[in-house]
C-alpha positions as CSV (number, residue, x, y, z in Angstrom):
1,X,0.0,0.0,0.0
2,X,1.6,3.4,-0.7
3,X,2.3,5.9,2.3
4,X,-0.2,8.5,1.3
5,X,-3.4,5.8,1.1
6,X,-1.6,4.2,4.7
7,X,-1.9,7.5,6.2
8,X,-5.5,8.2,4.9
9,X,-6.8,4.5,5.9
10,X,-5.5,4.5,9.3
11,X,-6.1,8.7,10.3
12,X,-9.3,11.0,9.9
13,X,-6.6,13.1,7.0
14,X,-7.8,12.9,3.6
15,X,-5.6,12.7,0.6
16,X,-4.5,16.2,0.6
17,X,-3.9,16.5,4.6
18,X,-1.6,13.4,3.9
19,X,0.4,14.5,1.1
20,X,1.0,17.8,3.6
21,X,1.8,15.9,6.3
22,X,4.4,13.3,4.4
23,X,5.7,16.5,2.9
24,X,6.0,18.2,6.1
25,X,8.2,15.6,7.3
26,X,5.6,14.8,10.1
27,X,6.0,10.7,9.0
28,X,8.7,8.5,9.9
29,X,8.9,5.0,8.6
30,X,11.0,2.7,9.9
31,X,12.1,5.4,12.4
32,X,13.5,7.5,9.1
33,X,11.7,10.6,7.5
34,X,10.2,9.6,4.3
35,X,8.7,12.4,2.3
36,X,7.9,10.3,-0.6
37,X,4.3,9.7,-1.2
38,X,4.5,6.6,-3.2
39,X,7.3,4.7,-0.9
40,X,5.1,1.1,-0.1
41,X,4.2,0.0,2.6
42,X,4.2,-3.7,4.3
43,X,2.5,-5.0,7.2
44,X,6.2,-4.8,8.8
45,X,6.8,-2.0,9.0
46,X,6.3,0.7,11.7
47,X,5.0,4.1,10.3
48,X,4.7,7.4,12.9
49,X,3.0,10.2,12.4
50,X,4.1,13.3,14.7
51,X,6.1,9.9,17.1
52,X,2.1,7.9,17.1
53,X,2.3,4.7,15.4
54,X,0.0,4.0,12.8
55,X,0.8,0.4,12.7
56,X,-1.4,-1.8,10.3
57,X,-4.1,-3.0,13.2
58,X,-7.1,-5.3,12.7
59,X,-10.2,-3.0,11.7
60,X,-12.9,-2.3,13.5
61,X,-16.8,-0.9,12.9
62,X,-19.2,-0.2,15.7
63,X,-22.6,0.4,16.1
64,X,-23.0,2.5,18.8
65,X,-26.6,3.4,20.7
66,X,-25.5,6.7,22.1
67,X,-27.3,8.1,24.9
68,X,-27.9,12.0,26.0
69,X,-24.9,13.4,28.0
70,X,-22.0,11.8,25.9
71,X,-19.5,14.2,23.6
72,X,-19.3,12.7,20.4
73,X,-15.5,13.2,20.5
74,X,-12.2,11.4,20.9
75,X,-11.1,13.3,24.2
76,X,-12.8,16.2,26.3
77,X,-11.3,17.5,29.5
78,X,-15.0,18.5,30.8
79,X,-17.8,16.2,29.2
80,X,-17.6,12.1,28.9
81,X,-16.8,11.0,25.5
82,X,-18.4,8.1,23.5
83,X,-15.1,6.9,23.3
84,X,-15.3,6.0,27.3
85,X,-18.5,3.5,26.1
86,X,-16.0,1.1,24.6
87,X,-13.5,-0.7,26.2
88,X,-10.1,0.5,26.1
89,X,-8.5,-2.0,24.7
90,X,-10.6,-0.9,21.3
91,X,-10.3,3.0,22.0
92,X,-6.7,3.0,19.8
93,X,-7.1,4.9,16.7
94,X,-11.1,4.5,16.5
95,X,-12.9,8.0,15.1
96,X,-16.2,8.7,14.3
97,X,-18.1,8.6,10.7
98,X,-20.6,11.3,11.7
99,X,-21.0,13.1,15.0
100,X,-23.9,14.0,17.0
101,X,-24.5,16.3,19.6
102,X,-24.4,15.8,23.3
103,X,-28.0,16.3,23.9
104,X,-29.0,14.1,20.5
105,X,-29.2,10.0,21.0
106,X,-29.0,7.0,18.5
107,X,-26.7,5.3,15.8
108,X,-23.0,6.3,16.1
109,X,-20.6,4.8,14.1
110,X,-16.9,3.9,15.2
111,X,-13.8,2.5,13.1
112,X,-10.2,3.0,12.6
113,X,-10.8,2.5,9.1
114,X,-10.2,6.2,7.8
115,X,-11.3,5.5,3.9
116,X,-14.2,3.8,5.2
117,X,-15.7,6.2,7.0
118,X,-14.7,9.0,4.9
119,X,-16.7,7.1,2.6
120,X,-20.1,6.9,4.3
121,X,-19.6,10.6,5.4
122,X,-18.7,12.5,2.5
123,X,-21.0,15.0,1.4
124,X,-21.3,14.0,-2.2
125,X,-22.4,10.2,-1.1
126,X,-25.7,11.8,-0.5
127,X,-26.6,9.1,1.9
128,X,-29.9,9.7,3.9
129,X,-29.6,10.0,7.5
130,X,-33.3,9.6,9.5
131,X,-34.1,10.8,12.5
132,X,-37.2,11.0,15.1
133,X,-37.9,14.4,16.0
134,X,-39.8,15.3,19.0
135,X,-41.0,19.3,18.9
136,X,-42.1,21.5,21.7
137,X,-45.0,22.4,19.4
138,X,-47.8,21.1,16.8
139,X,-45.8,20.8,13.7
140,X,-47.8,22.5,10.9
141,X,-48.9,20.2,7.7
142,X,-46.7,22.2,5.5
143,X,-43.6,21.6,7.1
144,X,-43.4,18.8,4.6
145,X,-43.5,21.0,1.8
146,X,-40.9,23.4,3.1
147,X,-38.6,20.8,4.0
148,X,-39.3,18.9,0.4
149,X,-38.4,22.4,-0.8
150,X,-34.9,23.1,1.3
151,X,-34.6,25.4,4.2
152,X,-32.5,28.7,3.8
153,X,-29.7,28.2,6.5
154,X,-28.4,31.9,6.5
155,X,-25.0,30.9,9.1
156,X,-23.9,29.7,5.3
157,X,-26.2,30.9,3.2
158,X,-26.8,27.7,2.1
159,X,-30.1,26.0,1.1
160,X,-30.5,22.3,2.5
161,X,-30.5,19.7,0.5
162,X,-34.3,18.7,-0.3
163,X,-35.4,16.4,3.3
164,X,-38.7,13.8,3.8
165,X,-40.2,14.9,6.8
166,X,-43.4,11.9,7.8
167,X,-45.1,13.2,10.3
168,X,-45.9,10.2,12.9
169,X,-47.9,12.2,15.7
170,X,-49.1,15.8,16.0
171,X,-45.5,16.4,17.9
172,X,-43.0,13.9,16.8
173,X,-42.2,12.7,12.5
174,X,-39.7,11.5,10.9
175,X,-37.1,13.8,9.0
176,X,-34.6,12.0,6.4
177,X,-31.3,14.4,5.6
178,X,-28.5,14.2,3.2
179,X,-26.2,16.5,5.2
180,X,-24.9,17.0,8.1
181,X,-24.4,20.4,8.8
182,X,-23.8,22.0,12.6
183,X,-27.3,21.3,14.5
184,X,-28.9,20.9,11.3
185,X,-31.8,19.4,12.3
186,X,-32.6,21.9,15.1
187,X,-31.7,24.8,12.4
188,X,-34.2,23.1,10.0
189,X,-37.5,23.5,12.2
190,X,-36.2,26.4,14.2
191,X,-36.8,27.8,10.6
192,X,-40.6,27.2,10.2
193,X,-40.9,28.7,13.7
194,X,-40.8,24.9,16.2
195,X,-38.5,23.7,18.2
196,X,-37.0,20.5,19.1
197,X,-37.1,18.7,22.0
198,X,-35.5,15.2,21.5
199,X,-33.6,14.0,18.5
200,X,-32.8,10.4,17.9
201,X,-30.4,9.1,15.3
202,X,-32.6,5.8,13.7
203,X,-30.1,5.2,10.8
204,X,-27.4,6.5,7.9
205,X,-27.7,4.5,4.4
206,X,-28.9,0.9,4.9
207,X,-27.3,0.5,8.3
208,X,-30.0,0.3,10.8
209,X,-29.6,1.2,14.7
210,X,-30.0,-2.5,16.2
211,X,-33.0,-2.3,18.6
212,X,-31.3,-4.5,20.8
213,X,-29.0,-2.1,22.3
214,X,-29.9,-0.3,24.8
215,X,-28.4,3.2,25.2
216,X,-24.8,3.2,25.6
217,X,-23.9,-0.2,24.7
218,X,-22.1,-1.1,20.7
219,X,-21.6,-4.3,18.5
220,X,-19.1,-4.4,15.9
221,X,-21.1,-4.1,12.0
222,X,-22.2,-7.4,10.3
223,X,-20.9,-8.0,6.9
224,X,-24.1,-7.1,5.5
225,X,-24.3,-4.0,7.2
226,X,-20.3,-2.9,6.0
227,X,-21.0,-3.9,2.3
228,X,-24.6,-1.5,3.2
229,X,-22.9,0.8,4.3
């Protein structure tokens, strides 16, 4: 495998942060500086990035039932981490593919397989994302038409992607996205003048939260469910 797809499987970098970083003389293979992007890699030998190892590791992909309270981040000096639900013998090099905010709950996914989950992540995948909303208030019968439409998110002047809101009760639907812009969700109905109340992550492409778990705990992925996703 050459240096620059190592460094992009096995970090959160993409292809350009690794061709900066290699030229940067930030990776050491072998325990030399190697600033060539095509040098190959085997499985014996060590690469470092910034003195870390980035040693090829068996991969993992977790399914994660997140609960309210948790930072959906690797470290935090205030707030638990969702990294602090898995044991720690799994914790090395795991990221997330697609964050969620403290207060929201659901499907989180965690690997140390960097192409993989920029894969499932990146904006132009388009893949839908559904939540259940909860909202303080009635939400109106054309809220369905305004979010088939795109909402105008003025922070960057942006209009959403079109989203399929299904309404399920007079306060609660459910609201498929194919971003995943900062609060997003909240920003979408704050917008046609409701607010949110709960927020539950249900799934991302085909990969299903597992009803089993029950907030907090994780299984790895199927096989099904990483060829889904």
């Amino acid at each position: 495998m050459r240096l620059d797809r190592f460094i992009c499987k096995h970090t959160e970098h993409g292809h350009q942060q690794a061709k900066r970083l290699v030229a940067s003389g930030r990776v050491s293979v072998n325990g030399e500086v190697v600033t060539n992007l095509r040098a190959e890699i085997d499985r014996f030998m060590c690469v470092e990035l910034d003195g870390r190892r980035l040693q090829q590791q068996q991969s993992h992909y977790l399914m994660l039932n997140k609960p309210t309270g948790y930072l959906s981040a690797t470290s935090d000096p205030q707030h638990p981490t969702v990294l602090e639900l898995v044991p720690p013998e799994l914790r090395t090099n795991l990221h997330l593919a697609g964050r969620l905010d403290r207060a929201t709950t659901g499907l989180l996914l965690l690997t140390n397989d960097g192409l993989w989950s920029r894969r499932i992540t990146a904006p132009e995948q388009k893949i839908p994302k559904v939540y259940r909303v909860t909202t303080a208030e009635t939400i109106n019968p054309e809220a369905e038409t305004r979010f088939a439409a795109g909402i105008w998110l003025a922070r960057e002047g942006v209009l959403t992607s079109p989203a399929r809101l299904e309404r399920i009760s007079p306060c609660e639907a459910h609201l498929t996205i194919y971003e995943g812009r900062h609060h997003q969700v909240k920003r979408m109905f704050a917008a046609i003048g409701n607010a949110v109340t709960a927020l539950h992550r249900e799934s991302m492409g085909s990969i299903r939260l597992d009803p089993d778990l029950a907030p907090g705990q994780y299984r790895p992925l199927t096989a099904t469910e990483l060829k889904q996703g």
